[in-house]
C-alpha positions as CSV (number, residue, x, y, z in Angstrom):
1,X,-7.6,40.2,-31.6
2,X,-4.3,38.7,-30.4
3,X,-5.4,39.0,-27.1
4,X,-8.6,37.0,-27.6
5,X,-6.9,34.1,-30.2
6,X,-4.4,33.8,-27.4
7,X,-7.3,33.5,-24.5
8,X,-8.9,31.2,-27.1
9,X,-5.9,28.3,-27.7
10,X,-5.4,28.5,-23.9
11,X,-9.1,27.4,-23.5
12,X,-8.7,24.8,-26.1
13,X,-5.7,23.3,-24.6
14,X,-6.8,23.3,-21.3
15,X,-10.1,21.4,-22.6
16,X,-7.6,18.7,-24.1
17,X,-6.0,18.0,-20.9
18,X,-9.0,16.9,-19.8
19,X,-9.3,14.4,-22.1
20,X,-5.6,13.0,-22.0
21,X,-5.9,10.2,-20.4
22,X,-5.5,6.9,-22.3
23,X,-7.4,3.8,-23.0
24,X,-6.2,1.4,-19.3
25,X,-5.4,-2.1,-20.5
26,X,-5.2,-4.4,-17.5
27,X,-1.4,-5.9,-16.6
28,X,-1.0,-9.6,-16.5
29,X,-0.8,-10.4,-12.1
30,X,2.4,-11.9,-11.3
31,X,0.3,-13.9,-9.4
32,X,-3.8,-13.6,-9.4
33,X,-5.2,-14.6,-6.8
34,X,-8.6,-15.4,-8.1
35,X,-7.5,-17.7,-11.1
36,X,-5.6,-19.7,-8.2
37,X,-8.5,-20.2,-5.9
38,X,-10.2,-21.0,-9.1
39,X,-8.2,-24.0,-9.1
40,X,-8.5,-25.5,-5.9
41,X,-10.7,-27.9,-5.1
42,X,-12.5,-26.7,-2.2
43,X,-14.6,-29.4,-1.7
44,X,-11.5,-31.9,-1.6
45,X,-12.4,-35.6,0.2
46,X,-10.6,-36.2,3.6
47,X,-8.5,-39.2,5.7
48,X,-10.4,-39.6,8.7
49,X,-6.9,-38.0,10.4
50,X,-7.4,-35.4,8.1
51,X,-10.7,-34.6,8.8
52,X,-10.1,-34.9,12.9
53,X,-7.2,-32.3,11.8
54,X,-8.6,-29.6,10.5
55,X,-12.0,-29.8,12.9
56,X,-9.3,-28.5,15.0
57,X,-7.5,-25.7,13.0
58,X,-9.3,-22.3,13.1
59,X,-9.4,-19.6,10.3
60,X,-10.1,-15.7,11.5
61,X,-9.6,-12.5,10.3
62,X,-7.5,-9.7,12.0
63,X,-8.9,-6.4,12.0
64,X,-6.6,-3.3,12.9
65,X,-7.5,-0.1,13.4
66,X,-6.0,3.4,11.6
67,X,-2.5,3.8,12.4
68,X,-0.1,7.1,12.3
69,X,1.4,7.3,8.8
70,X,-1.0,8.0,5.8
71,X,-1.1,4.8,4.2
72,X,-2.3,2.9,7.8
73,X,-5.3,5.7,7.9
74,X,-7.2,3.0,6.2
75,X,-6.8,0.0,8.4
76,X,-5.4,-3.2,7.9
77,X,-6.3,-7.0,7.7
78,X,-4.9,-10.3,7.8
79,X,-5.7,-13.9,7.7
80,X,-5.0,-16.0,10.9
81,X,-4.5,-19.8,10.8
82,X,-4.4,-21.6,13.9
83,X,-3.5,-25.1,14.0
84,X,-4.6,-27.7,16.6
85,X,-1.4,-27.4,18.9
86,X,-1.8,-24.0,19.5
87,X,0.5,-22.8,16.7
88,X,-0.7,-19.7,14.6
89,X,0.2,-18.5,11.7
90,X,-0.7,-14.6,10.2
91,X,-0.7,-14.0,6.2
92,X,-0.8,-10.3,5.0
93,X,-1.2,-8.9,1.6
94,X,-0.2,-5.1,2.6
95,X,3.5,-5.8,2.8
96,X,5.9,-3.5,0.8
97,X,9.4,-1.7,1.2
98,X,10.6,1.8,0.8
99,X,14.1,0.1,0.3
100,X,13.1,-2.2,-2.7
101,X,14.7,-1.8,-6.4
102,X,13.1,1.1,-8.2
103,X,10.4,1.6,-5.4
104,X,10.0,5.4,-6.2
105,X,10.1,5.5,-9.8
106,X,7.3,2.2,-9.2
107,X,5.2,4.0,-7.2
108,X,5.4,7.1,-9.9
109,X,4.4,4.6,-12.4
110,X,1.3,3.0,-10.7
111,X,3.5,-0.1,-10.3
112,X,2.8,-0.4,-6.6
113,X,4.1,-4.4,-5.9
114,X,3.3,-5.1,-2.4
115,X,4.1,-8.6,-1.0
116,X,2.3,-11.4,0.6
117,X,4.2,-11.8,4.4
118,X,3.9,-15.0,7.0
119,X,4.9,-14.4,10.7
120,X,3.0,-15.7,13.9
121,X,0.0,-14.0,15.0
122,X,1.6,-13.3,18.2
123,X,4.2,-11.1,16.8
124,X,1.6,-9.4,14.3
125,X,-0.2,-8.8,17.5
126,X,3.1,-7.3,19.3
127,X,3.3,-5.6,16.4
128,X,-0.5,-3.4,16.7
129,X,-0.2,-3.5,20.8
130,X,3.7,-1.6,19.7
131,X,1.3,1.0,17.6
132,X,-1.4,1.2,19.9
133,X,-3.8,-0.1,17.0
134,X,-7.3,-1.5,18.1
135,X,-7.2,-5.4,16.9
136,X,-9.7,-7.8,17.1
137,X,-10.1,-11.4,15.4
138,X,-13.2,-12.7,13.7
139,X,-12.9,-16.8,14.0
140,X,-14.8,-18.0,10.8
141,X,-17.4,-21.1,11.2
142,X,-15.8,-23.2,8.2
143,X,-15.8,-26.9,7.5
144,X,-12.9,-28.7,8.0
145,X,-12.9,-28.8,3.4
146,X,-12.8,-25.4,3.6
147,X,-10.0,-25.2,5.8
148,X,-7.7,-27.4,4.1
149,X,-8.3,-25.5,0.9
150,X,-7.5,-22.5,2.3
151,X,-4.2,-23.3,3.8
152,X,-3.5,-24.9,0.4
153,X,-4.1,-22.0,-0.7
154,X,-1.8,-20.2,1.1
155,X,1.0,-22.5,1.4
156,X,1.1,-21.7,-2.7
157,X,0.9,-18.0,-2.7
158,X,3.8,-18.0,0.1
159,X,6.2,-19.6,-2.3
160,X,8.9,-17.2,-3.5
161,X,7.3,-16.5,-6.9
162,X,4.0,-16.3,-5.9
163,X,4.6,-13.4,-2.9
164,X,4.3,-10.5,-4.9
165,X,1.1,-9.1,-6.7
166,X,0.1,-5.6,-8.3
167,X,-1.7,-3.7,-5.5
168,X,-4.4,-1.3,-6.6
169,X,-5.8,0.6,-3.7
170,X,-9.5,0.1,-4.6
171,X,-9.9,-3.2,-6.3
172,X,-6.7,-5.8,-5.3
173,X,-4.8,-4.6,-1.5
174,X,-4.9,-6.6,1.9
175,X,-8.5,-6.7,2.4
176,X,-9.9,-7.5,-1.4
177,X,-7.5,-10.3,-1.5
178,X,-9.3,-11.6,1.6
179,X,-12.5,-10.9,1.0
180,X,-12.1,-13.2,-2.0
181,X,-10.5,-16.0,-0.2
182,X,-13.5,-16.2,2.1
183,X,-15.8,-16.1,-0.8
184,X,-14.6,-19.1,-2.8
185,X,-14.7,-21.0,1.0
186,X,-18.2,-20.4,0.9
187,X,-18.5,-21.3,-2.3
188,X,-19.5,-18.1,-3.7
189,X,-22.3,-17.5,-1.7
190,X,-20.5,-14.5,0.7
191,X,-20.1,-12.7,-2.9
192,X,-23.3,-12.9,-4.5
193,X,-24.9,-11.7,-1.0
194,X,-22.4,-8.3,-1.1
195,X,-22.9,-7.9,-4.9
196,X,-26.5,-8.2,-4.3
197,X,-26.5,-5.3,-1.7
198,X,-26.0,-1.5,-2.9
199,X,-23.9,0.2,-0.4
200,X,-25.2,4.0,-1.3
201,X,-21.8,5.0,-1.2
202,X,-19.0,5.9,-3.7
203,X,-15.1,4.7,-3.3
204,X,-14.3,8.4,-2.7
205,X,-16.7,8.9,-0.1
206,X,-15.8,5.6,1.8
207,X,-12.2,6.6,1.4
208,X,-12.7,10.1,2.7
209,X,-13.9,9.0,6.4
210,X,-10.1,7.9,6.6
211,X,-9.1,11.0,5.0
212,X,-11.3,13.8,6.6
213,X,-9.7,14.0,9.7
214,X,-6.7,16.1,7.8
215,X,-8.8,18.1,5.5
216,X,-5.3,18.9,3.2
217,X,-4.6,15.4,2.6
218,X,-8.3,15.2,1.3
219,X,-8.2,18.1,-0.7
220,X,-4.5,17.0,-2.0
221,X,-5.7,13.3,-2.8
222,X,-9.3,14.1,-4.5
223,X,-7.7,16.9,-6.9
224,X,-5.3,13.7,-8.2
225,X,-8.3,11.6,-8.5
226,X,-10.8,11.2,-11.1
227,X,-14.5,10.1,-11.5
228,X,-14.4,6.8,-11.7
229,X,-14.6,6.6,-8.1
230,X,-17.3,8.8,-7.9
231,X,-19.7,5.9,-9.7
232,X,-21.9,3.8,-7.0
233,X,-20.3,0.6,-5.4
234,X,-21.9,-2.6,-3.9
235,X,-21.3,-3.8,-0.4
236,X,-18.3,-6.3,-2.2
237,X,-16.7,-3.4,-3.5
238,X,-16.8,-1.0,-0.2
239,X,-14.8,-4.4,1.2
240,X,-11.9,-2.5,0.0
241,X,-11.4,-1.1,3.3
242,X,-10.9,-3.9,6.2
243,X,-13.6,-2.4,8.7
244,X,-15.8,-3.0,5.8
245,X,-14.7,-6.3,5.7
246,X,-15.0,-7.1,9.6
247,X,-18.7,-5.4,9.0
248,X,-20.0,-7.5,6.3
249,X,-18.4,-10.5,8.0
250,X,-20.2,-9.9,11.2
251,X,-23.6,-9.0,9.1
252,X,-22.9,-12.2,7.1
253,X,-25.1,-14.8,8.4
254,X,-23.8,-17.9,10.4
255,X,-19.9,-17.2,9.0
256,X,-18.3,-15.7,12.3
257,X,-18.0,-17.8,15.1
258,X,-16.8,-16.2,18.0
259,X,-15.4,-12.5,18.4
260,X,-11.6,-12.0,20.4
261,X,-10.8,-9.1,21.3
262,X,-6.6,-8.7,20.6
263,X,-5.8,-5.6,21.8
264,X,-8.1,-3.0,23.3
265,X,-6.7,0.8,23.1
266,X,-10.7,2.2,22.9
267,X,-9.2,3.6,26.6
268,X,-5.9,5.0,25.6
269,X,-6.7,6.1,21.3
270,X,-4.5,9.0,21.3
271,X,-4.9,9.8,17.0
272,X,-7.8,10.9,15.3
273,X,-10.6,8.3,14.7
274,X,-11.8,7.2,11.6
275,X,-15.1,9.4,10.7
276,X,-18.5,8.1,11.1
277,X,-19.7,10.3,8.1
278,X,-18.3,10.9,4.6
279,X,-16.2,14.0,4.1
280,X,-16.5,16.5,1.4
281,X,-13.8,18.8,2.9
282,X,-15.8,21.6,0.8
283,X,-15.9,24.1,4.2
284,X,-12.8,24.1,5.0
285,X,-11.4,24.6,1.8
286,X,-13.7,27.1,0.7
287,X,-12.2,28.7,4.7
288,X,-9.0,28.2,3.2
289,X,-9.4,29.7,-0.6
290,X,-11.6,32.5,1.2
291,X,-8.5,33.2,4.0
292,X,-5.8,33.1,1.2
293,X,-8.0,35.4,-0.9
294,X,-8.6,38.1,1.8
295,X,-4.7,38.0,2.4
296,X,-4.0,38.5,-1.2
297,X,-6.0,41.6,-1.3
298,X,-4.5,43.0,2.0
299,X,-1.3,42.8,0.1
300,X,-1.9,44.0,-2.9
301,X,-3.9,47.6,-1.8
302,X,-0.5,48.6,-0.2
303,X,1.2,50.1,-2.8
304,X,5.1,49.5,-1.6
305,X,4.2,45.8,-1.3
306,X,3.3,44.8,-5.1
307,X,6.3,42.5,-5.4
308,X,5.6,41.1,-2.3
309,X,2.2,40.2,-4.0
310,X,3.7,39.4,-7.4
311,X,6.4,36.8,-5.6
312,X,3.2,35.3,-3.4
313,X,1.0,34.8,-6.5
314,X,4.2,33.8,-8.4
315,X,4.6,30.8,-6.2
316,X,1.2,29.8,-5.7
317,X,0.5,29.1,-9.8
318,X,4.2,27.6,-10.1
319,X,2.7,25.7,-7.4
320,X,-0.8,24.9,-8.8
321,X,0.8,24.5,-12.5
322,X,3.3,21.9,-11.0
323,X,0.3,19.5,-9.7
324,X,-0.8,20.4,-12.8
325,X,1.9,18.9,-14.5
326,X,1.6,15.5,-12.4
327,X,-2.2,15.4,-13.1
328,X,-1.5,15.5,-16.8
329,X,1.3,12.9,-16.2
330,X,-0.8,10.3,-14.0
331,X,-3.6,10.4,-16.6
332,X,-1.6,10.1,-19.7
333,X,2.1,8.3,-18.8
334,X,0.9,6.1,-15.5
335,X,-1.1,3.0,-14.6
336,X,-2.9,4.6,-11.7
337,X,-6.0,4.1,-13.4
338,X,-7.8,6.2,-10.8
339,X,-6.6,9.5,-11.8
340,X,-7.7,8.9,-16.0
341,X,-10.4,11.6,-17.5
342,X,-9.9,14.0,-14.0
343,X,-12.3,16.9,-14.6
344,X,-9.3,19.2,-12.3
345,X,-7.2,19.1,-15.0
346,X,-9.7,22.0,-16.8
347,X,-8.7,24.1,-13.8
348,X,-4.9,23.2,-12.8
349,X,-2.8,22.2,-15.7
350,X,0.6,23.3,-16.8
351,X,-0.6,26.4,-18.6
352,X,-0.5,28.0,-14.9
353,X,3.1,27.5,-15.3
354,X,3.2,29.8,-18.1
355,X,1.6,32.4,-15.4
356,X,4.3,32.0,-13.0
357,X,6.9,32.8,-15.2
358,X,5.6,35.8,-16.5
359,X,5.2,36.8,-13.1
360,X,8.7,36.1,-12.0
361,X,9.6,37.6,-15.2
362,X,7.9,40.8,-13.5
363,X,10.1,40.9,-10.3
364,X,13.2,41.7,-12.4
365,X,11.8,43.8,-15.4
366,X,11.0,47.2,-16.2
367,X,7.2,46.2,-17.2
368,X,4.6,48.5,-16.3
369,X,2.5,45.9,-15.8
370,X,2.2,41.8,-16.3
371,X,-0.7,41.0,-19.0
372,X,-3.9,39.0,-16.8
373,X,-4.7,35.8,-18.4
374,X,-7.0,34.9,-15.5
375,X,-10.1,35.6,-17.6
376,X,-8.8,31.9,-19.5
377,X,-9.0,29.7,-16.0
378,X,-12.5,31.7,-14.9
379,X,-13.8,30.4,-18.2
380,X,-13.0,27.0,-18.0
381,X,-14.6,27.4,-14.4
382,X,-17.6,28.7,-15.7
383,X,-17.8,25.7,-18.7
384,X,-17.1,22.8,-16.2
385,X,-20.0,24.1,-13.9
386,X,-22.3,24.5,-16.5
387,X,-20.9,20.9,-17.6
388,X,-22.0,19.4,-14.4
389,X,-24.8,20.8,-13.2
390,X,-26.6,20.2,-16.9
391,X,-25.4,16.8,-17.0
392,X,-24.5,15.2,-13.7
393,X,-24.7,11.7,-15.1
394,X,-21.7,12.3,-17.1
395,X,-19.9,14.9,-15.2
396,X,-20.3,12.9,-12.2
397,X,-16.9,13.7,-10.4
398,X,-17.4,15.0,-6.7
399,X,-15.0,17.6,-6.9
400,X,-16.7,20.7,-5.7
401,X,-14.7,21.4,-2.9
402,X,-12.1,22.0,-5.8
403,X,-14.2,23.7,-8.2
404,X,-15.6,26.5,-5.6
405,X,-12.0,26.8,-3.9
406,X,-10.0,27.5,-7.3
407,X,-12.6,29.4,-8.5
408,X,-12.7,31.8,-5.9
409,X,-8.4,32.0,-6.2
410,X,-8.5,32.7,-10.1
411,X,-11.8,35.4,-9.4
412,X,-9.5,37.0,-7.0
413,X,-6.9,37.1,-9.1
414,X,-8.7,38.2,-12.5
415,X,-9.5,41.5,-9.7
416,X,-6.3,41.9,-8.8
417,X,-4.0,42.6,-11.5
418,X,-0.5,42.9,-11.3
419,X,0.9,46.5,-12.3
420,X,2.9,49.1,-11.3
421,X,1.1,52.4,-10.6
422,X,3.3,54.8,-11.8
423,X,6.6,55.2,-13.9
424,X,8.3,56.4,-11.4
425,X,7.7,53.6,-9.0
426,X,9.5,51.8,-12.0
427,X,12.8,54.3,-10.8
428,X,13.0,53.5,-7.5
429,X,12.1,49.3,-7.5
């Protein structure tokens, strides 16, 4: 009866992690972007030298391709203004510093402050030719109104208190911000032809093309994530990533005026490409959980070797309970909205933790055996796939690649108790 009230409040405290997360209120931009291009007149009324002016100036788009470390695997974009005597200006919205005041304990937060940068385009391009990034530039057809609202525009958000936003990865980063200025130069009319267009794709599945190419850092990021990026997005929306952007730009009729190439490494790409195709990663970890299973159990049938296996499984659910811990914490204690109501925190949560110390405990104890809890995680298993399969509307997170790999870990350890198999063995260990 102990046994089972114990099994019992585990399952019940597992089932309110899932629910942690609280309400997201949305934080006040140091500077919004939209609310500023709100105010500009866009359709402002121009000197003669004015007008000759900025017939002459060009506005384009930068495109660069995936770069090496993680947070380039997306792409990147920036706004190019080219003035009549050649000069040319580049403004990006994906600046931030590793060095900057409280940049880690930030980041832990969900307070990711990126800045808004100017340099010329010629050392931005130095800059992707130095990564061996692809880079092209999209020139925009805009009238010369347009033009000069835009570059008022930007002369604004470079000032010293306007640099700095609140990125968000999905909704406000380099390419959303714009996305947006080309929509209020076009006087809304770019934005109601994306938001009028279902893109048949998720955030999470746009996001994984990046990400597939290293199926951990897939596994790794969609376990921290929760469903509400599993919901359907419009074309505006998949603009978060900038070859989304360059796409709808191009698809976007009359608004691109010419195409230059900036640097060409389609000859020489060395790193992975961006996928094609979505990526579920659901093979490859169902390899890996099937590979890490079969090892277990080769380790635990030879009898000299059980605290070999009781230090393995030891680390893997200190392990597991640890990203526990920070899913519990990025729902409940964070701004990174993206990780609220995460249907993994049923099947890693800090109860796990519990399980590796009672299996360290084992390593220097006289125990016959260490009690299996593993029937508690199998359970919760069980509900969540009942859960989602009898109502996929609400239990809409694409997470199987998690569900069917943990599953498989905690089966395998339900079979594969920990124990001694003799007192004696107790004498000699």
């Amino acid at each position: 009866m102990k046994r089972l009230l114990a099994d019992l409040s585990m399952i019940l405290l597992c089932s309110m992690a899932f629910a942690i997360s609280f309400t997201y209120t949305d934080q006040a931009h140091p500077f919004d972007s939209e609310v500023r291009l709100g105010s500009i007149d866009f359709s402002p009324t121009l000197t003669d030298e004015e007008r000759e002016f900025y017939e002459q100036c060009e506005v384009g788009i930068m495109t660069l391709s995936k770069g090496d470390p993680l947070y380039s695997w997306f792409g990147h974009t920036a706004l190019v203004f080219t003035q009549p005597d050649g000069y040319s200006m580049s403004f990006d919205w994906g600046v931030f510093s590793f060095n900057s005041e409280r940049f880690y304990i930030n980041f832990a937060m969900g307070q990711l402050w990126y800045m808004c940068s100017c340099s010329t385009t010629q050392a931005h391009i130095a800059g992707a030719i130095a990564e061996n990034r692809y880079a092209d530039l999209l020139v925009l057809k805009l009238e010369p109104e347009k033009k000069k609202a835009v570059l008022e525009f930007l002369s604004d958000n470079m000032k010293a208190e306007n640099r700095t936003y609140l990125y968000q990865h999905y909704t406000d980063n380099c390419a959303t911000r714009v996305r947006d200025i080309i929509d209020f130069a076009t006087d809304g009319a770019f934005g109601a032809w994306a938001k009028s267009i279902d893109a048949g794709t998720t955030y999470r599945l746009e996001a994984s093309k990046a990400l597939g190419t290293s199926p951990a850092a897939l596994w790794a990021l969609n376990t921290l994530q929760g469903g509400s990026i599993d919901k359907p997005i419009s074309l505006w929306d998949k603009m978060f990533l900038p070859s989304s952007l360059h796409d709808a730009l191009l698809a976007y009729p009359g608004l691109v005026e010419r195409v230059e190439i900036v640097n060409d490494n389609s000859a020489t790409e060395y790193r992975t490409p961006v996928l094609s195709e979505p990526a579920d990663g659901l093979l490859e970890a169902l390899a890996a959980s099937l590979g890490l299973c079969l090892a277990l159990s080769l380790v635990h049938r030879v009898g000299d070797k059980r605290k070999l296996y009781c230090l393995i499984v030891a680390v893997l659910d200190l392990s597991l309970g640890l990203i526990g811990s920070l899913m519990v914490f990025m729902a409940s204690l964070t701004t990174h909205t993206f990780s609220y109501f995460n249907e993994n925190l049923l099947l890693l949560n800090p109860i796990l933790l519990f399980y590796s110390i009672a299996e360290f405990r084992y390593l220097f104890s006289r125990h016959r055996r260490v009690r299996n809890h593993y029937l508690v995680p199998i359970i919760c298993t069980a509900i969540l796939v009942a859960c989602k399969l009898a109502l996929p509307s609400v239990f809409l997170q694409d997470n199987w690649a998690q569900v069917i790999s943990l599953g498989i870990y905690f089966a395998t350890r339900a079979l594969l108790p920990i124990r001694r198999k003799a007192l004696k063995e107790m004498d000699l260990a």
